[in-house]
Each structure stands twice: as structure tokens, then as C-alpha cells.
C-alpha positions in Angstrom: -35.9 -5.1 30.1 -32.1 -4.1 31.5 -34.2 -2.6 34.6 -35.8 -5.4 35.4 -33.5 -7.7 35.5 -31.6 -5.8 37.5 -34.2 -5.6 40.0 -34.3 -9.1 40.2 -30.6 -9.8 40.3 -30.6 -7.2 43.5 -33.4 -9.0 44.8 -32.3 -12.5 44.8 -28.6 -10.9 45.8 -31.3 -9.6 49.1 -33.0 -12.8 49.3 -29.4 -14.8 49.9 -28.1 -12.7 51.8 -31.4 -13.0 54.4 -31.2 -16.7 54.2 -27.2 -17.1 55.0 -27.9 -14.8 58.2 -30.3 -17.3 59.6 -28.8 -19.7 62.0 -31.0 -22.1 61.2 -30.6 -24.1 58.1 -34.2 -24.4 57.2 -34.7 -20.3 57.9 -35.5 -17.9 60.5 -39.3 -17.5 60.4 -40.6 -18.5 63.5 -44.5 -17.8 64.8 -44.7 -18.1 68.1 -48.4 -19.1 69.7 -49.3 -18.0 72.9 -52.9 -18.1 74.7 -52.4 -14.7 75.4 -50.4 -12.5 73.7 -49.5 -10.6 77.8 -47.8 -13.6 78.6 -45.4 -13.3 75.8 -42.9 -11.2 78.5 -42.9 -13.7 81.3 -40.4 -15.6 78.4 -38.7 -12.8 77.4 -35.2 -14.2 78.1 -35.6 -17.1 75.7 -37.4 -14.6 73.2 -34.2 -12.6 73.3 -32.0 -15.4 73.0 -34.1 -16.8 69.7 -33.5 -12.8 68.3 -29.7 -13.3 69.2 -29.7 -15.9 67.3 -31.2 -13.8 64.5 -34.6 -15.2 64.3 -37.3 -13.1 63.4 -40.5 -13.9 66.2 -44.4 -13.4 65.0 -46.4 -13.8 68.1 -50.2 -14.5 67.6 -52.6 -16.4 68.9 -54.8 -19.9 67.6 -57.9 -17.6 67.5 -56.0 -15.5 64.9 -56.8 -16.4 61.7 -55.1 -13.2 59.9 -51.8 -15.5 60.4 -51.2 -18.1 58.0 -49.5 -20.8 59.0 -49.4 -22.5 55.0 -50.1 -20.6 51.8 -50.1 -21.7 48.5 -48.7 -25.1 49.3 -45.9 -22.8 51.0 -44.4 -22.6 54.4 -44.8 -18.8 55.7 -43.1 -19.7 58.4 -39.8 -22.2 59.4 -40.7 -22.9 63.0 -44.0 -22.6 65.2 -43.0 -22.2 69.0 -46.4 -23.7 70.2 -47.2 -22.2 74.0 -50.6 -22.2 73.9 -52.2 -25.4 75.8 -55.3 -24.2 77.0 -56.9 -22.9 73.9 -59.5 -24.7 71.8 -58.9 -24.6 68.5 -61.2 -25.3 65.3 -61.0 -28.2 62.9 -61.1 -26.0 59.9 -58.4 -23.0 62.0 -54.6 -22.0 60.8 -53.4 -24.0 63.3 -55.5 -27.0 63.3 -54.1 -30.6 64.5 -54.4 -31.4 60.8 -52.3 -27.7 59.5 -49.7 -28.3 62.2 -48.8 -32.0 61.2 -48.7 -30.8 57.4 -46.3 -28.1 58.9 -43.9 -30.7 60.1 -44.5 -32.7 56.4 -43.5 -30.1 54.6 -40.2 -29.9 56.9 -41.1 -27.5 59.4 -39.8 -27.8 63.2 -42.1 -27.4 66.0 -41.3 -26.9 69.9 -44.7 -27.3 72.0 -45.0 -26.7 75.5 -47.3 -27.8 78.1 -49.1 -27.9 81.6 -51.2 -30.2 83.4 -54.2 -28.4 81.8 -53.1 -29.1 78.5 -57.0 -29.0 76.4 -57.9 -32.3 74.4 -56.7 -30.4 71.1 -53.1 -30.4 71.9 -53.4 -34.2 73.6 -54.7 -35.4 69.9 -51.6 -33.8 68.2 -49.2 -35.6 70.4 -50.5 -38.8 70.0 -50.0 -37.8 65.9 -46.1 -38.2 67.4 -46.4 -41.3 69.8 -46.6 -39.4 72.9 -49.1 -39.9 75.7 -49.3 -37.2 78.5 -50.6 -38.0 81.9 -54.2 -37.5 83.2 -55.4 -33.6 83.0 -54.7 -32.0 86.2 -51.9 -34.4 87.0 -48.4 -33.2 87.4 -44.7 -34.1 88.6 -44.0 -34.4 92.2 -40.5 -35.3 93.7 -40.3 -35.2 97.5 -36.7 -35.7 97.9 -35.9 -33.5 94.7 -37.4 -30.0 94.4 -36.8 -26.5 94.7 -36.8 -25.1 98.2 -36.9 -21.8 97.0 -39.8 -22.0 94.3 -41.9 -25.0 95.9 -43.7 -23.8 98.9 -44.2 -27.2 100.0 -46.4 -28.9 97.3 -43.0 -30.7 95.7 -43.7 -30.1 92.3 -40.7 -27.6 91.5 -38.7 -30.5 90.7 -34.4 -30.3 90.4 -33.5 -32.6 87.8 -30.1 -33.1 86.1 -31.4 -36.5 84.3 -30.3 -35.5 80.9 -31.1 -39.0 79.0 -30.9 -37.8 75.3 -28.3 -38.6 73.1 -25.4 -35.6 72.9 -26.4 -34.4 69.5 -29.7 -33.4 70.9 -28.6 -31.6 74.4 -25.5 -32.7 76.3 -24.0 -31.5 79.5 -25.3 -29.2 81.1 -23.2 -26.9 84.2 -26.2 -26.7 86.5 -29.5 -28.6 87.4 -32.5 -27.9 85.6 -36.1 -26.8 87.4 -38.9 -28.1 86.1 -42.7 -28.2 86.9 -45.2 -29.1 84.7 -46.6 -32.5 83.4 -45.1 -35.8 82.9 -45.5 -38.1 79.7 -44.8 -41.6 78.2 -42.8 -41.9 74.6 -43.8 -44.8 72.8 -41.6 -47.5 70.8 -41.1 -45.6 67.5 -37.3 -45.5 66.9 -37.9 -41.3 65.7 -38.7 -40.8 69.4 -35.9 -40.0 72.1 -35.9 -39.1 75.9 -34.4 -36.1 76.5 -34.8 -34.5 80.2 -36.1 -37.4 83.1 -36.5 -36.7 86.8 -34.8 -38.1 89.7 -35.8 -42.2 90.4 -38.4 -40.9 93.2 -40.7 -38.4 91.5 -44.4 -39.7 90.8 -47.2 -38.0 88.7 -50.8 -37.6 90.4 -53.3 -34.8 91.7 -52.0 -32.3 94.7 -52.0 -34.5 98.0 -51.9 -37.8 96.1 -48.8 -39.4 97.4 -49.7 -43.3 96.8 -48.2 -43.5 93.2 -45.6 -46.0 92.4 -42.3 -43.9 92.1 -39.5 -43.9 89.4 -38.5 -41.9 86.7 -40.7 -39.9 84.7 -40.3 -38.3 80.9 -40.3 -34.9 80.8 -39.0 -33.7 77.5 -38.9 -35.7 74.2 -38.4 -35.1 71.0 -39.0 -36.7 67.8 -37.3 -36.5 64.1 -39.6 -37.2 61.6 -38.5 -38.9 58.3 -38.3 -36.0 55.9 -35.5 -34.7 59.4 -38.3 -32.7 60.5 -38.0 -31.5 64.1 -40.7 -31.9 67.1 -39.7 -31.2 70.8 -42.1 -31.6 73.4 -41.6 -30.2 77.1 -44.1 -31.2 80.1 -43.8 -27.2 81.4 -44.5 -23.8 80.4 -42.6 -22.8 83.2 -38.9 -24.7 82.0 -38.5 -21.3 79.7 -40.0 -18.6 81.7 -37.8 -16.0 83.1 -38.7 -16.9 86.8 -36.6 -20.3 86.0 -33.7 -19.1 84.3 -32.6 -16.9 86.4 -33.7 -18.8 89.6 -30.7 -20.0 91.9 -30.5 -23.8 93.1 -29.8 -25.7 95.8 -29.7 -28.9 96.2 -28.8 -31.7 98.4 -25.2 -33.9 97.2 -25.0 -37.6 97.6 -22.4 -36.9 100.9 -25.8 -34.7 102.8 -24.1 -31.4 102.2 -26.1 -28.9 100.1 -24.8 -27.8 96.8 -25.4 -24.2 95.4 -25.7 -23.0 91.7 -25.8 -19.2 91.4 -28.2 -19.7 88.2 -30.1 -22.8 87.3 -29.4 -24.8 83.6 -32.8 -24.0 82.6 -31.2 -21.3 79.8 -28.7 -23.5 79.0 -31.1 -26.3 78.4 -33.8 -24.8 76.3 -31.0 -22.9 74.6 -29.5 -26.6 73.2 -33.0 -28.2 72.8 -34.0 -25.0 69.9 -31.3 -25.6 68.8 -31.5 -28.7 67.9 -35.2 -28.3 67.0 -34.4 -25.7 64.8 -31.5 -27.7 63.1 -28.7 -25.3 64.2 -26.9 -28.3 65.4 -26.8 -32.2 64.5 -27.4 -31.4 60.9 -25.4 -33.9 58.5 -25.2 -33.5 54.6 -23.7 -35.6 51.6 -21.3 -33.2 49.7 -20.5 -35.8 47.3 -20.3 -39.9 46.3 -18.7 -41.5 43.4 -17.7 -44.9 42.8 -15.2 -46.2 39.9 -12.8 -49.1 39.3 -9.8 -48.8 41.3 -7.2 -47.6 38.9 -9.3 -45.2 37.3 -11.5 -42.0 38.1 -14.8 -42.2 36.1 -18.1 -43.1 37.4 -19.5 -46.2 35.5 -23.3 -47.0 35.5 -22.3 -50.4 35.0 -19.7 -52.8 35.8 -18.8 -56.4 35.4 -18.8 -59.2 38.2 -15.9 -59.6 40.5 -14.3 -56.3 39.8 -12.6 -54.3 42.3 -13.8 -50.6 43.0 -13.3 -47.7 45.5 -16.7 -46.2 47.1 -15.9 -42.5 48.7 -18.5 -40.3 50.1 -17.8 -36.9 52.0 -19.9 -36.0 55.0 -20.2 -32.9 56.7 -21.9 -31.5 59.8 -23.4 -28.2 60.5 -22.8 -26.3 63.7 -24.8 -23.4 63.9 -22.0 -21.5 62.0 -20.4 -23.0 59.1 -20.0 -26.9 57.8 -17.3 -28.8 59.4 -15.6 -32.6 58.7 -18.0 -34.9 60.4 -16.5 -37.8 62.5 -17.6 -41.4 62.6 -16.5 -44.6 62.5 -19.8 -46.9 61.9 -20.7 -45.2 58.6 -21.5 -48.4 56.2 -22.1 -49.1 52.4 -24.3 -52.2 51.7 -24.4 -53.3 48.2 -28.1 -54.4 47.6 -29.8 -56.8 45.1 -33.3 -57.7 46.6 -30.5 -58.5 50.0 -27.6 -57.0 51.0 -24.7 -59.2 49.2 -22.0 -56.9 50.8 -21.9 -54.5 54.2 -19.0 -53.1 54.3 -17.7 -50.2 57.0 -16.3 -47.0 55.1 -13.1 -45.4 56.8 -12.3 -42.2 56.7 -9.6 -41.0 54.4 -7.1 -38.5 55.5 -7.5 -35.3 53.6 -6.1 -31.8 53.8 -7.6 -30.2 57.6 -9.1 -27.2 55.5 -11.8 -29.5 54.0 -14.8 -28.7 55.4 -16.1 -32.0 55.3 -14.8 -35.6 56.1 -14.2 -38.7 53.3 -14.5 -42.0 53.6 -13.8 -44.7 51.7 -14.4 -48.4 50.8 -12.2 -50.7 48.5 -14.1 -54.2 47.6 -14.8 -56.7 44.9 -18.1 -57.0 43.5 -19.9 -60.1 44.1 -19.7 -63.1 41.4 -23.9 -62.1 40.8 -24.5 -60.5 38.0 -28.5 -58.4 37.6 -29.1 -54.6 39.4 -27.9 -53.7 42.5 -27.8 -50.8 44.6 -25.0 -49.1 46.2 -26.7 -47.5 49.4 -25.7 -45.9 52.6 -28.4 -45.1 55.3 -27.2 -43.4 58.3 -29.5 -43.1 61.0 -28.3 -42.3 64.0 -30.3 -40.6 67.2 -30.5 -37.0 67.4 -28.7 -36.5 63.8 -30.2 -35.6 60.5 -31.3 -38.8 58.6 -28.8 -39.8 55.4 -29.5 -41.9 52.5 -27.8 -42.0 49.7 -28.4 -44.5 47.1 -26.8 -45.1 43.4 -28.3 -47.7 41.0 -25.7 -50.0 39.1 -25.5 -53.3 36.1 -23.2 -55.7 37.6 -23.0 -58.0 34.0 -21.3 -61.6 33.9 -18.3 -62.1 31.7 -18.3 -61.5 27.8 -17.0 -64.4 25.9 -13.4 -63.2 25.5 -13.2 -62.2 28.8 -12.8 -65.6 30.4 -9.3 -66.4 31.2 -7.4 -68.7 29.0 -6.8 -71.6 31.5 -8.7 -71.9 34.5 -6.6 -72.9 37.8 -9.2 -75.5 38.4 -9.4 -77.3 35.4 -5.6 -78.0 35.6 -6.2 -81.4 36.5 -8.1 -82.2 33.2 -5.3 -79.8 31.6 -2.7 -82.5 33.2 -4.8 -86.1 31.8 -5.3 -84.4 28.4 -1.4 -84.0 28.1 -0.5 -87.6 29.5 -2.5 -89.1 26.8 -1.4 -86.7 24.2 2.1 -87.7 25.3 0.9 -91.3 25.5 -0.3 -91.8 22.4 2.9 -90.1 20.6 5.2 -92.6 22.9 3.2 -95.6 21.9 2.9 -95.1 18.4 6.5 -93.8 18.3 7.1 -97.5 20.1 4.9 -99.1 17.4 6.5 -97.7 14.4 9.6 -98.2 15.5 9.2 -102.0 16.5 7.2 -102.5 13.2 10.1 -101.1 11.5 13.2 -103.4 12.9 10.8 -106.0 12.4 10.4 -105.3 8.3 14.2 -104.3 8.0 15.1 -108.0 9.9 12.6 -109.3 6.9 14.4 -107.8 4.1 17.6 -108.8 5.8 17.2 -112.7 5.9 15.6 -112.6 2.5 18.6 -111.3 1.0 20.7 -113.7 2.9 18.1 -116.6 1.1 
């Protein structure tokens, strides 16, 4: 039996040692589908920066049912890279509508990509995520924005640097971005943020249709799911392909003069938004929450109205390397019974700088309620990972010989209870001593008699 547990002990030793390489906290297993596996090089470039990154790449198409997407109520793989718009895809395949959206239930991340020829198949899967994309065969055009060098006249190569997501997801970025492709609208679900927008005079119509209504149009979301799952969407294939990335830009400045980038964003760009998608970045965890009395250091399950504790919970963000303090100031606790009784903001604590996580803290008196509550914080803020961390507590009224001895506001009827106490003895002391001279001058003038 020694053997085989040492096999197993090297084994899982192996197994550990694969999954702390991974950038990615949820692994490095990603399939990537294409419509046909000879177009996997025109992405090469972002290939190669995925295998930098230490990501191992399956490439396969929907048609390929030797690849299975979910086994054994099992993930095989962590991401799907889904580049394949134009194929048609069976209700019963791999990597059906239905197989993808339990992908992303069971926490995987997905990055799709289309065109304006996106089929009906991938159409129904977006609108699983709240996201409408324009009419087939419609795409982006942008007549005073677009890519001289790339265009050939039919202003769809548009130049955008309308970065509209929050900074967790993809901030700056050093040079425009080129984009052609299809627009689309997010709808109102709060999961759902904007991340890349053209310029305010693009449109979205047929080639030669230039009566649209102009403005800004969506062209990269992405959405977090509840369980922190990861979907990005981009309107264009083209946004990763190697043609883009290592394009040069020019483009006009607000003064008339033309301004020239060497290299366009577009690595940059995709580089941040797989990241993100694949939770290399924006990834918050709970290292640890306690509550006690203040005075003391053991966690109670129950406690007694009106008492005065200390909340601390220690937060930490991931950033593609190692877990580091994470920074806030609008992180809240909210004591709950049916309603919140208290909300109260925590503030962070100064600890030792080679924490690798951040503490905050709350000091408060229970409410004067006794009955279950719920000490709770849920932090939900765009482009971060979702936390909620909740701790069930008895808050119990006052046991009999717990009440103070005299109440400040009872001193009044502790004041009229001592005047006639004090009243009483005075008169009677008054009575008895007027009865008595009155006796003792009776036995005086009978003894004069």
C-alpha cells in the first residue's frame, strides 16, 4: 500500500504544482472554436500571448464532437475562446447554446467574437446575456473616424479610443484601437458593462447606407454573471487578428493635425479584456471575518442587545501574480433582521505593509431589538468579483439581573418616593413630639393640683 500512496502524494504534489502556474485563477484550460481550424494563424499573435501567459490552447471546431466541452458534471476545460460565427450548430452538439450557458454556470469564462454574418445560433446565445446585435449584414461605419490605411474607402475600419468600461475591466490604453465588425445594444441588467464605444459619428447599416441617425455605438461588452463567471463579447473577428495588432495609425487631432501611432492598441486591448475574462485581474477574496465584543477576541454566536462589538474583515485582490491588500473606502456591513437596522462603512485598519491583504474594521452598538439578525457585507462593484459574506447571530434582551439597579429615568419617581419617605418620618417625628409636651404639661399641672 506504501507504493501507492506515494504515487498519489507525487501526483497531487503534480497536480498543484500545474494549477499554481496558471495565471488564471480558475485554470489554464482553454478550447478555442474556430470555423476553420486554417484560420487559427491569422490570430497567432494573441494565441502566443494566451501561451505566454501559460495557457494551454485546444483548437477545434462546433462540428467536432470528439471535444467535450462538460463531462461527468465536470468542466474539461476553464475558458472557451468562441471564434466561430458562421457555423450552425446542433441542439443536442458539445457546444450547443444550452452546453455553453451551463459552461458559464458551472463558472467557466467565455470570450466570443463576431461579424456582421454572425448565424442565428450565436444571436440566441447572446440574448441568454442581454445582448442584442444589429441586423445580419449590418456593420459599423464612421466617416470622420477610420483607418486610412486599412479602409479603402467603405469607412468601416473604424479608429476608436472610446474606452467606456470601468478600470478593473480595461483601462488606458497608449494608442487607438481599430475595429471593424458589428455593432450591438446591452440591455439594463446591472451584470452588463460597456467596454469599447466608437466615436459620436459612427452609424450601423448595409454598405452605401448612409441615412442612419449617428452617435455612439457598443462594440465590446462584457457581462459577470452571479456565480463571477466571465462573458466578453466583441462586434469583430478582426479586433485580434494579426493584421490589427500590428497595423500603424493615424488619425486626425482635435487641432486638424494628424497624429501617428507606430502600432495600434488593439494588443494592448484584447490583452486587458482576457484578462479580465479569464479572472487574471479584478479578482477579490475574503481571507477572513470575525466579530466579538470589544474587549475581547472570541467569536460569539450570540450576543445581547445594546452591546458594543468590533466587525473586521480582510480583503484581498489578485493581480495576475500573487494576492495583494485591496483598497477601498465604500466597503459596508449592514446588520439585517427582515431590514437593515444598521449600515455602517468599514475602514480600513492599518496593518503591517507585508500583509497581503487589506482589514477593515467597524466598531458599533447593537440595536435595542432583540430576535436573529445577520451580519452581511455584499460588495458589488463593476468589473470586480462579486463578495458576500454573511454570519448569522441571537441578539437576546436582558436577563433579569442584568438590568441596572437604578434607571436614569426613573429618577424622578426615585426623588417623590424619598420626599414622602422623608415626609412621613418629619411629620410623625412632629406628632410624637407635640403629643408628647402635651402629656408631660398634663402630668405637670396635675401634680401642681
Amino acid at each position: 500500500m506504501r507504493p501507492i500512496f506515494s504515487i498519489l502524494a507525487s501526483a497531487a504534489v503534480l497536480l498543484s504544482a500545474t494549477l499554481s502556474e496558471a495565471k488564471s485563477l480558475t485554470g489554464n484550460r482553454v478550447l478555442v472554436l474556430l470555423d476553420d481550424l486554417s484560420s487559427a494563424g491569422e490570430y497567432s499573435k494573441f494565441w502566443s500571448s494566451l501561451e505566454d501567459r501559460e495557457y494551454k490552447i485546444n483548437y477545434s471546431t462546433p462540428q467536432n464532437q470528439s471535444d467535450v466541452l462538460i463531462a461527468m458534471a465536470k468542466r474539461n476545460y476553464d475558458h472557451v475562446v468562441h471564434f466561430a460565427p458562421h457555423s450552425k450548430v446542433a441542439q443536442d452538439s458539445q457546444f450547443s447554446n444550452r452546453a455553453l450557458i451551463k459552461f458559464v454556470d458551472m463558472g467557466g469564462n467565455l470570450l466570443i467574437g463576431l461579424t456582421p454574418n454572425t448565424q442565428d445560433a450565436v444571436r440566441d446565445l447572446l440574448r441568454e446575456f442581454d445582448i442584442e446585435i444589429d441586423t445580419r449584414n449590418h456593420r459599423v461605419f464612421d466617416d470622420s473616424s477610420y483607418d486610412e490605411g486599412l479602409d479603402a474607402g467603405a469607412f468601416d475600419t473604424l479608429v476608436t479610443e472610446n474606452i467606456v468600461s470601468p478600470k478593473p475591466i480595461v483601462g488606458e490604453v497608449s494608442a487607438p484601437i481599430l475595429f471593424r465588425g458589428v455593432g450591438h445594444q446591452v440591455g439594463s441588467i446591472p451584470l452588463l458593462n460597456r467596454v469599447l464605444a466608437s466615436e459620436g459619428n459612427a452609424f450601423s447599416g448595409e454598405v452605401g447606407d448612409s441615412s442612419r441617425e449617428k452617435g455612439a455605438i457598443d462594440l465590446v461588452s462584457s457581462l459577470q454573471a452571479r456565480n463571477n463567471a466571465r462573458v466578453s463579447v466583441a462586434g469583430s473577428l478582426d479586433l485580434f487578428s494579426n493584421i490589427f495588432i500590428d497595423s500603424p495609425v493615424s488619425r486626425k487631432s482635435k487641432s486638424g493635425g494628424v497624429k501617428k501611432f507606430a502600432r495600434s492598441g488593439n494588443k494592448e486591448f484584447t490583452d486587458e479584456l482576457s484578462r479580465w475574462t479569464f479572472q487574471e485581474k479584478s479578482v477579490l477574496k475574503v481571507f477572513d471575518h470575525r466579530h466579538h465584543k470589544e474587549g475581547e477576541t472570541q467569536k460569539l454566536e450570540t450576543y445581547r442587545i445594546k452591546d458594543n462589538i468590533t466587525y473586521t474583515i480582510e480583503i484581498a485582490e489578485y493581480d495576475g501574480e500573487k494576492w495583494t491588500p485591496y483598497h477601498a473606502s465604500d466597503v459596508q456591513l449592514e446588520v439585517i433582521m427582515l431590514d437593515p437596522y444598521i449600515r455602517t462603512t468599514l475602514q480600513e485598519a492599518h496593518i503591517a505593509p507585508e500583509h497581503h491583504y487589506a482589514r477593515y474594521k467597524s466598531h458599533l452598538t447593537l440595536p435595542d431589538v432583540y430576535g436573529v439578525f445577520t451580519f452581511k457585507v455584499n460588495y458589488k462593484r463593476p468589473g470586480l468579483t462579486y463578495l458576500t459574506v454573511e454570519d448569522v447571530v441571537a441578539i437576546r434582551p436582558f436577563r433579569h439581573d442584568e438590568y441596572p439597579r437604578f434607571l436614569s429615568a426613573a429618577y424622578p419617581y426615585y426623588v417623590s418616593v424619598g420626599s414622602m419617605i422623608v415626609g412621613f418620618l418629619v411629620f410623625s417625628g412632629t406628632w410624637l413630639f407635640t403629643w408628647g409636651s402635651r402629656e408631660e404639661a398634663k402630668v405637670v399641672a396635675q401634680r401642681k393640683k
